[in-house]
PyMOL CGO cylinders between C-alpha atoms (Angstrom):
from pymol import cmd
from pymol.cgo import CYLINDER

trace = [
    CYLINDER, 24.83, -14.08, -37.34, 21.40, -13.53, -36.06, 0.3, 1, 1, 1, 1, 1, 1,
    CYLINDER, 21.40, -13.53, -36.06, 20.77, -13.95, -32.35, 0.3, 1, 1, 1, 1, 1, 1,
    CYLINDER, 20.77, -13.95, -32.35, 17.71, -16.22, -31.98, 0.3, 1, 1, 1, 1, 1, 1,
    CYLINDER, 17.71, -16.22, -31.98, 15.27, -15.68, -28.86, 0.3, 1, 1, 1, 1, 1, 1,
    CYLINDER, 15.27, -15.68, -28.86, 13.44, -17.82, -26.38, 0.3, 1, 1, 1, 1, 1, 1,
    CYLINDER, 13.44, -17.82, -26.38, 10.49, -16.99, -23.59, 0.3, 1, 1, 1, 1, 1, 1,
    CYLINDER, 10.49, -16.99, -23.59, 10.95, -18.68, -20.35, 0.3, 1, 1, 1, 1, 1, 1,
    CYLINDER, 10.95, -18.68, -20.35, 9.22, -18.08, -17.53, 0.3, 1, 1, 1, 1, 1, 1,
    CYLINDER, 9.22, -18.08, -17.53, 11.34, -16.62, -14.17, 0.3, 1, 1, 1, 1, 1, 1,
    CYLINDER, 11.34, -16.62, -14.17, 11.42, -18.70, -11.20, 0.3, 1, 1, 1, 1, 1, 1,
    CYLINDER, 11.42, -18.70, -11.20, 13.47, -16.32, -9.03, 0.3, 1, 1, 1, 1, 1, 1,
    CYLINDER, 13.47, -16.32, -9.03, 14.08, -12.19, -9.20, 0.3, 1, 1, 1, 1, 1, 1,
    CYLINDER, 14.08, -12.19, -9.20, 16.74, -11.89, -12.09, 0.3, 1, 1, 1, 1, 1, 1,
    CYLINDER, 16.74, -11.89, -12.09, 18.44, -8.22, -12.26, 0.3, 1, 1, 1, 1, 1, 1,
    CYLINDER, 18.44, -8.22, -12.26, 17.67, -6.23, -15.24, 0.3, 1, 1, 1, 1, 1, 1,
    CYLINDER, 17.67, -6.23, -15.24, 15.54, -9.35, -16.72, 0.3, 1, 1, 1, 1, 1, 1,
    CYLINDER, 15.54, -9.35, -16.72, 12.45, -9.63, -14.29, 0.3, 1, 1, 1, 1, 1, 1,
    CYLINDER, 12.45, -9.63, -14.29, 10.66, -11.01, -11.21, 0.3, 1, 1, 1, 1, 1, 1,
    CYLINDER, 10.66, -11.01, -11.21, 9.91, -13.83, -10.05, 0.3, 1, 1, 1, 1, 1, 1,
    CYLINDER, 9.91, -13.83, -10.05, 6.61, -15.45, -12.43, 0.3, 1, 1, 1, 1, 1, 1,
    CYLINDER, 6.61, -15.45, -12.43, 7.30, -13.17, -15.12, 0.3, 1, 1, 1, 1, 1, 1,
    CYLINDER, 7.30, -13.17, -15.12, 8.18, -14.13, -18.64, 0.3, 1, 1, 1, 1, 1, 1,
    CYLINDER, 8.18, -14.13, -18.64, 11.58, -12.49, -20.50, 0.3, 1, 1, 1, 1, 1, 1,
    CYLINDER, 11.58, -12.49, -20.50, 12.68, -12.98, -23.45, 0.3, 1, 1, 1, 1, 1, 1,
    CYLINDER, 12.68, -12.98, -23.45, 16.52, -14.01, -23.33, 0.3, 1, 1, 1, 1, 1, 1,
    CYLINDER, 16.52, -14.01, -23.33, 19.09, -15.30, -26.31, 0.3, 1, 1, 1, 1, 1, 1,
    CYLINDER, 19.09, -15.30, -26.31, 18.58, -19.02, -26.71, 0.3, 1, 1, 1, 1, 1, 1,
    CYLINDER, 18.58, -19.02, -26.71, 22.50, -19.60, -25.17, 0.3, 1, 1, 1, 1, 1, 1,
    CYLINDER, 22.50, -19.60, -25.17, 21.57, -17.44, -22.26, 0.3, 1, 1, 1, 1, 1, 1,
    CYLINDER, 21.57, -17.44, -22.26, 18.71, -19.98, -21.48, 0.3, 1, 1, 1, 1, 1, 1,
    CYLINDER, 18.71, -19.98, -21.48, 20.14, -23.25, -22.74, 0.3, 1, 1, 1, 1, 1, 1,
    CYLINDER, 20.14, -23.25, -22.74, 23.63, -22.48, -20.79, 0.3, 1, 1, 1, 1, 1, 1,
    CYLINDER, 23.63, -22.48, -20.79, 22.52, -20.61, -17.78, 0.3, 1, 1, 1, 1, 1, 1,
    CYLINDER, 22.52, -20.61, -17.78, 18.91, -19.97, -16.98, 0.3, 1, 1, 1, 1, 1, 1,
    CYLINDER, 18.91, -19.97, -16.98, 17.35, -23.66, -17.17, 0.3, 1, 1, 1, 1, 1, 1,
    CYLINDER, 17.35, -23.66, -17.17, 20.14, -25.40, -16.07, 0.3, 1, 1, 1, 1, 1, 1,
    CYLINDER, 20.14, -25.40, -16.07, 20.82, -23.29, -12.77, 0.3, 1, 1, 1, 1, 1, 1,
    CYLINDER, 20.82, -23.29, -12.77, 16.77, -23.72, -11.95, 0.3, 1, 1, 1, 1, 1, 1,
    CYLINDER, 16.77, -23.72, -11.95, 16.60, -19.57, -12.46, 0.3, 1, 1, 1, 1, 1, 1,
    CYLINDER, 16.60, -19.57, -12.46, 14.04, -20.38, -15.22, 0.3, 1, 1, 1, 1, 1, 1,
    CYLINDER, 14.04, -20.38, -15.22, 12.10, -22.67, -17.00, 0.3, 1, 1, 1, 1, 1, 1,
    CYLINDER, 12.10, -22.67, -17.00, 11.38, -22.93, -20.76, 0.3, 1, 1, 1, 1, 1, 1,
    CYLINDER, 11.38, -22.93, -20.76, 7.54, -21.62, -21.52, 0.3, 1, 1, 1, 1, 1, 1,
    CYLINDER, 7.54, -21.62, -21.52, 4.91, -23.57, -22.92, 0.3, 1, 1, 1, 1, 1, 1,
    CYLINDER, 4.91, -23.57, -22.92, 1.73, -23.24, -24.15, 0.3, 1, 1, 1, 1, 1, 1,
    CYLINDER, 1.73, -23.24, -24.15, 0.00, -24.18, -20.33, 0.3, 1, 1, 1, 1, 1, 1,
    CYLINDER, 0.00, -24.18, -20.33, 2.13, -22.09, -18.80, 0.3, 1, 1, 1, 1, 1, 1,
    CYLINDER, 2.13, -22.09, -18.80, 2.08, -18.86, -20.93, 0.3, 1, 1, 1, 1, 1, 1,
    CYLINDER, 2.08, -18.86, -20.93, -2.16, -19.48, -19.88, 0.3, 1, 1, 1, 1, 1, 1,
    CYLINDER, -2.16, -19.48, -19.88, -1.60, -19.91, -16.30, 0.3, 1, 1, 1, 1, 1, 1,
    CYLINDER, -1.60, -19.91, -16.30, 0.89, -16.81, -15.99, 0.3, 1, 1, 1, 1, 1, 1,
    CYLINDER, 0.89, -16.81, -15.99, -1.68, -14.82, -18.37, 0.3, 1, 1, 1, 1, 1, 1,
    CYLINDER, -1.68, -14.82, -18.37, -4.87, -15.79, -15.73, 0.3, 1, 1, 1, 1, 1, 1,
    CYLINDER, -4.87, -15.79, -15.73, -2.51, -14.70, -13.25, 0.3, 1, 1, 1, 1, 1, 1,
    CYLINDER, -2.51, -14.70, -13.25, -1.55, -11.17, -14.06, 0.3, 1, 1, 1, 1, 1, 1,
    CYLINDER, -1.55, -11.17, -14.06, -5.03, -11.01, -14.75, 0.3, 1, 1, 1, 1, 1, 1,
    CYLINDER, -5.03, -11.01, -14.75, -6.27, -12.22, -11.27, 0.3, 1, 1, 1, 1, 1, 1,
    CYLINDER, -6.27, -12.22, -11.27, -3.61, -9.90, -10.06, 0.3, 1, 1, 1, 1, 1, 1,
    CYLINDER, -3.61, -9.90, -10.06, -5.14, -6.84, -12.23, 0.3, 1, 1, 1, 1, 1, 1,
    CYLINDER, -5.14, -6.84, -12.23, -8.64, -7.44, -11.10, 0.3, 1, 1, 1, 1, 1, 1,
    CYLINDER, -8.64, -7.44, -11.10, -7.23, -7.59, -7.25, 0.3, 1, 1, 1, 1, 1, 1,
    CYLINDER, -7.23, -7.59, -7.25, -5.87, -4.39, -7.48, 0.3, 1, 1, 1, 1, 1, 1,
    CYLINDER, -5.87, -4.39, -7.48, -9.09, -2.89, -9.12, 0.3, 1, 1, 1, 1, 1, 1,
    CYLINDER, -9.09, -2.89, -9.12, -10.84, -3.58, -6.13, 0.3, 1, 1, 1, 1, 1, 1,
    CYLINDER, -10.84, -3.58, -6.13, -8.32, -2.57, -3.42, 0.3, 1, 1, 1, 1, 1, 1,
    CYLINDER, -8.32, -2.57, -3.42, -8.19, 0.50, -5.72, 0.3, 1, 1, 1, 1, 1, 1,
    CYLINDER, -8.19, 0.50, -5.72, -11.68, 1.15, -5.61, 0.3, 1, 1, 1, 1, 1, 1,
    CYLINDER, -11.68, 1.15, -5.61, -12.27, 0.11, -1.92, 0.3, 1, 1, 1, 1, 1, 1,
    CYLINDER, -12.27, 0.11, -1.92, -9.40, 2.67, -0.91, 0.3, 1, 1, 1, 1, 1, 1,
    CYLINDER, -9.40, 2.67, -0.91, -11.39, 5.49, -3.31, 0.3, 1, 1, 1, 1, 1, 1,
    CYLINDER, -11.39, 5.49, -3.31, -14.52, 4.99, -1.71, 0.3, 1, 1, 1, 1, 1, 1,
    CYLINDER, -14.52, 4.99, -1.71, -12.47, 4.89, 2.13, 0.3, 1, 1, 1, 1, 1, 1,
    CYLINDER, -12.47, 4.89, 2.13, -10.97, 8.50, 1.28, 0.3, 1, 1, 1, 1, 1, 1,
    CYLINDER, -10.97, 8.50, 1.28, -14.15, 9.86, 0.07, 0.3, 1, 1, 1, 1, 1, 1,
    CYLINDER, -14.15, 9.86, 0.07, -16.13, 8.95, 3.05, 0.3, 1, 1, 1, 1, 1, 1,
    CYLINDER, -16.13, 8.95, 3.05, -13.09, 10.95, 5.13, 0.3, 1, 1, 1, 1, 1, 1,
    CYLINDER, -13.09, 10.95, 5.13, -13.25, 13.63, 2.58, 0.3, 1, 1, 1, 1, 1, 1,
    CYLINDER, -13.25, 13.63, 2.58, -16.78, 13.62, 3.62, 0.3, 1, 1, 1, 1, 1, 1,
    CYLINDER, -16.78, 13.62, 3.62, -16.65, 13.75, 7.35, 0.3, 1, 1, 1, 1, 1, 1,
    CYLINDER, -16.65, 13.75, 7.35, -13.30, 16.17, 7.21, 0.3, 1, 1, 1, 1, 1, 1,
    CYLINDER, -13.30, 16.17, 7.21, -13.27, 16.93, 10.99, 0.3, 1, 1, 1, 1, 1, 1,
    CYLINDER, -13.27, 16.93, 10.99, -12.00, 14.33, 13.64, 0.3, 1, 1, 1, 1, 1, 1,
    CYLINDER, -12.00, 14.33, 13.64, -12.22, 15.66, 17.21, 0.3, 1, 1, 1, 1, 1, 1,
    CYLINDER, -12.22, 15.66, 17.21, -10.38, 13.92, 19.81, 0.3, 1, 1, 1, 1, 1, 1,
    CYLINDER, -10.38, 13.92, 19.81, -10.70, 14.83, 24.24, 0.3, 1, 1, 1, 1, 1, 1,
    CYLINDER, -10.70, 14.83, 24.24, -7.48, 14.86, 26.14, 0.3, 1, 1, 1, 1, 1, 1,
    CYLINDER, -7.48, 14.86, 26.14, -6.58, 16.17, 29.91, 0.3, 1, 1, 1, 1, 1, 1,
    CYLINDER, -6.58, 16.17, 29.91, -4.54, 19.88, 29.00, 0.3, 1, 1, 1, 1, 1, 1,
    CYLINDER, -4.54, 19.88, 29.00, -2.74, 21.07, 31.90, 0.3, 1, 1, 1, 1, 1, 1,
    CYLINDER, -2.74, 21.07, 31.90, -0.80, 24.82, 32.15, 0.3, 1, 1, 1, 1, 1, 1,
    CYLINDER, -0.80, 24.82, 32.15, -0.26, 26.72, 28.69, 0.3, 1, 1, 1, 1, 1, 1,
    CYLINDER, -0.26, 26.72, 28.69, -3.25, 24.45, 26.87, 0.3, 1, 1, 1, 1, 1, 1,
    CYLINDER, -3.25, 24.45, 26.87, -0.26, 21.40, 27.18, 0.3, 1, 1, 1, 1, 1, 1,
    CYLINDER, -0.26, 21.40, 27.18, -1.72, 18.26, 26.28, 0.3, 1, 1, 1, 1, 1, 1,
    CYLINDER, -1.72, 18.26, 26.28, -0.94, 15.19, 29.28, 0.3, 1, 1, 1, 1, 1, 1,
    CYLINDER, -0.94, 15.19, 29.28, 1.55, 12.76, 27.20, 0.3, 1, 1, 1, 1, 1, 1,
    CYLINDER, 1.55, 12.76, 27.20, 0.67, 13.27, 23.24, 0.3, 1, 1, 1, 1, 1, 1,
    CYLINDER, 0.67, 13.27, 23.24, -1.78, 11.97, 20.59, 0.3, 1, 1, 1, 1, 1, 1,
    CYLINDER, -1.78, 11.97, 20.59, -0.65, 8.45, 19.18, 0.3, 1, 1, 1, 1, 1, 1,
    CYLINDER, -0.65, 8.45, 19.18, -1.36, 7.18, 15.63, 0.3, 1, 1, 1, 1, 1, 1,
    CYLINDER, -1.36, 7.18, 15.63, -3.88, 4.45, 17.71, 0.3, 1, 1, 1, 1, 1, 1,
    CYLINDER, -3.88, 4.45, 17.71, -5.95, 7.33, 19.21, 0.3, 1, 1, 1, 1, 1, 1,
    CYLINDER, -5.95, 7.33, 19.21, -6.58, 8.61, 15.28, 0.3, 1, 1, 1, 1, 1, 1,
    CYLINDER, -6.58, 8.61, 15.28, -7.08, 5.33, 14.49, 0.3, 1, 1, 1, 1, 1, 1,
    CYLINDER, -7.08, 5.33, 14.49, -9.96, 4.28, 17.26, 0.3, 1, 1, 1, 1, 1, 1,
    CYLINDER, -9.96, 4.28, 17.26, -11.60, 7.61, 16.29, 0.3, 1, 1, 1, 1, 1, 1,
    CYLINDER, -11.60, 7.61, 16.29, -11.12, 6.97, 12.54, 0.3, 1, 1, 1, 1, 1, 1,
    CYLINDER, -11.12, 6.97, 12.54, -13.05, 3.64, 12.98, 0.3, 1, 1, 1, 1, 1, 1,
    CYLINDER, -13.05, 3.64, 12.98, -15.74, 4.72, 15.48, 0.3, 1, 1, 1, 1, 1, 1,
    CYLINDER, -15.74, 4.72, 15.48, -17.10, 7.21, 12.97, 0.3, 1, 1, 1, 1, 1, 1,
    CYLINDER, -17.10, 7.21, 12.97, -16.67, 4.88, 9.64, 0.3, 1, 1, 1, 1, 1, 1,
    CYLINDER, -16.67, 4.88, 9.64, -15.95, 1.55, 10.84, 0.3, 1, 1, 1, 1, 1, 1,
    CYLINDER, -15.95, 1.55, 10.84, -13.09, 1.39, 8.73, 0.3, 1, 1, 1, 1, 1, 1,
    CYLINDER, -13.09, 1.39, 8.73, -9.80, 0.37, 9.95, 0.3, 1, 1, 1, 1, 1, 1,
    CYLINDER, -9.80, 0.37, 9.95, -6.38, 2.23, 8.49, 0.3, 1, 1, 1, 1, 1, 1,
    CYLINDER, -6.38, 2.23, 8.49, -2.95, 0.74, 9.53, 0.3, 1, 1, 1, 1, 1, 1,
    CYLINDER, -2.95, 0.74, 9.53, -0.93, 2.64, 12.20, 0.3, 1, 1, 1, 1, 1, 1,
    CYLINDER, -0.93, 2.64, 12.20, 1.75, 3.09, 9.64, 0.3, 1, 1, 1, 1, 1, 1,
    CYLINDER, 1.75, 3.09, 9.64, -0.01, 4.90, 7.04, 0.3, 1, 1, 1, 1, 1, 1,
    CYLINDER, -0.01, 4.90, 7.04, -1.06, 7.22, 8.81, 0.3, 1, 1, 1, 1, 1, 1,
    CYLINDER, -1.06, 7.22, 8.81, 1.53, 10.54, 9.38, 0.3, 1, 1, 1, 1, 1, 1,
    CYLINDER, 1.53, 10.54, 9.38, 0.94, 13.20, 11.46, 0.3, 1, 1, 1, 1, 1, 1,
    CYLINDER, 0.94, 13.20, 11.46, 2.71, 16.05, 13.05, 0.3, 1, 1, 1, 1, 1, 1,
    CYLINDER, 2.71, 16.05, 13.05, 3.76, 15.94, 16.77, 0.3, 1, 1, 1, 1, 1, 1,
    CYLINDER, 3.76, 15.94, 16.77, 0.78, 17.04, 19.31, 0.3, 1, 1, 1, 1, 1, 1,
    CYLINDER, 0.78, 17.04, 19.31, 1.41, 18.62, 22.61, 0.3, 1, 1, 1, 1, 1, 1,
    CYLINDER, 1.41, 18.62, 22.61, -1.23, 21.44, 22.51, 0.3, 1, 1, 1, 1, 1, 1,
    CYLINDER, -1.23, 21.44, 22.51, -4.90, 21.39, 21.87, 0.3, 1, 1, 1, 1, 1, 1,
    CYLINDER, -4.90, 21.39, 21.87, -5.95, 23.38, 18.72, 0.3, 1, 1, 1, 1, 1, 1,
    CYLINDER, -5.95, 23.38, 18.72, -6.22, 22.26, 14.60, 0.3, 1, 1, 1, 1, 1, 1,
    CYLINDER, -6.22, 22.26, 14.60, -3.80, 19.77, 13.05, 0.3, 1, 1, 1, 1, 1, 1,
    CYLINDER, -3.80, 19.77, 13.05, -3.46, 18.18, 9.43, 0.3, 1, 1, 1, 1, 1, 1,
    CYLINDER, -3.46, 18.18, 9.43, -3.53, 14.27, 8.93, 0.3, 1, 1, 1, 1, 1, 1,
    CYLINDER, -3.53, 14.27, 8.93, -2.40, 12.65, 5.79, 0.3, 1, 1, 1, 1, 1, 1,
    CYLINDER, -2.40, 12.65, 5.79, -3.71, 9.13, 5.35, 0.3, 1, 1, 1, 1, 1, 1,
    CYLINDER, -3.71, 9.13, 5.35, -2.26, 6.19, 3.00, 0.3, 1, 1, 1, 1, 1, 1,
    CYLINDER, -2.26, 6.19, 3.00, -4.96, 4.52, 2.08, 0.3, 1, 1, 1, 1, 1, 1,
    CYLINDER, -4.96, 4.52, 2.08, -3.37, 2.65, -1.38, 0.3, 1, 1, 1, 1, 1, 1,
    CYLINDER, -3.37, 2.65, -1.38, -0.25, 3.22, -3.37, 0.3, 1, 1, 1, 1, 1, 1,
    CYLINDER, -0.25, 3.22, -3.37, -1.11, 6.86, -4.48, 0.3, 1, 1, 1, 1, 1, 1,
    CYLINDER, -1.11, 6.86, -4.48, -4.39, 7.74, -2.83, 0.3, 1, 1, 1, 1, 1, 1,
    CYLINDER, -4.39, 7.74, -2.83, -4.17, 9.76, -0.30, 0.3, 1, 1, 1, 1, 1, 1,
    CYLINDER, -4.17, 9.76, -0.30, -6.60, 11.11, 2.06, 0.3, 1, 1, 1, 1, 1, 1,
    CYLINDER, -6.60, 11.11, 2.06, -6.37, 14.33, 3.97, 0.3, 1, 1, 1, 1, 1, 1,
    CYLINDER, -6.37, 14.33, 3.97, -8.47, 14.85, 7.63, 0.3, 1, 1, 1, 1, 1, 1,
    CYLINDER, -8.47, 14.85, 7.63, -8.08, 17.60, 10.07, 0.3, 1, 1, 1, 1, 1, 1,
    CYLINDER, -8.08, 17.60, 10.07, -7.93, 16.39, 13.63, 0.3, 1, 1, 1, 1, 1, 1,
    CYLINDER, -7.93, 16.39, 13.63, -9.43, 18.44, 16.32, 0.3, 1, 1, 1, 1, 1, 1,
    CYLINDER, -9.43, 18.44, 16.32, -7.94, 18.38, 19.85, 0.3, 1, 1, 1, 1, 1, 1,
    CYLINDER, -7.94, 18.38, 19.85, -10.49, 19.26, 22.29, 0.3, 1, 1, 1, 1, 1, 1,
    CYLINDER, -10.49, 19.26, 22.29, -10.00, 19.98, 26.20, 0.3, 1, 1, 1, 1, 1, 1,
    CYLINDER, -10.00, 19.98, 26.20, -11.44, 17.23, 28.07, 0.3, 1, 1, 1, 1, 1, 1,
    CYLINDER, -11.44, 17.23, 28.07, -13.48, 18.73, 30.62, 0.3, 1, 1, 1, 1, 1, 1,
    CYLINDER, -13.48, 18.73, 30.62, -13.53, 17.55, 34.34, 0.3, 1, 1, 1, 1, 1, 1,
]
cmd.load_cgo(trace, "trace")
């Protein structure tokens, strides 16, 4: 007996089959029985296999550009490299509190006019003035790397 196939389109997240908008290929019981009539999926049609295509293609060209707008972001830190930052040291070059993703942030978009998310941006605990290593998320996989330079303010 040969199993006979059927594309429907996925209107919720389906283990092991898809997400949500995507188009699988199931046995024509699996849809018929279970899919369709539990509103999981819908049978695909001509106007609908076009719509999801311009979509994944919207979706493609979207993520060109936030892939090339998060290149040209890294480069321009790649560029610069050094971020210097003034805070009050006390005894023992000790910092006064510490330096907050914000502070990299403010300094970050003085200098490029960029703005980066607090949360993509990791950094080692500062209490003492001196070199330290940034790593910034700017996209998926691109990363960007900046050293941050923590100056004594002077009085």
């Amino acid at each position: 007996m040969v199993k006979k196939f059927i594309s429907v389109l996925l209107l919720e997240d389906v283990s092991k089959l898809g997400f949500q908008g995507n188009i699988a290929k199931v046995p024509l019981g699996y849809a018929r029985n279970f899919l369709v009539p539990k509103g999981i999926a819908c049978l695909v049609t001509p106007s609908i296999q076009k719509k999801v295509e311009l979509d994944i293609l919207n979706k493609e060209k979207k993520e060109a550009l936030l892939i090339d707008e998060a290149k040209n972001i890294a480069e321009m830190l790649n560029n610069i490299k050094t971020f210097s930052i003034k805070k009050t040291v006390g005894k023992d070059n000790l910092i006064f509190g510490s330096v907050t993703t914000q502070e990299i942030n403010e300094v970050i978009n003085k200098i490029t006019k960029q703005t980066i998310q607090k949360k993509n941006i990791e950094m080692p605990i500062i209490k003492t003035i001196g070199m330290y290593n940034i790593k910034i998320k700017l996209y998926k996989d691109i990363y960007s790397y900046i050293e941050l330079q923590i100056l004594p303010e002077n009085e």
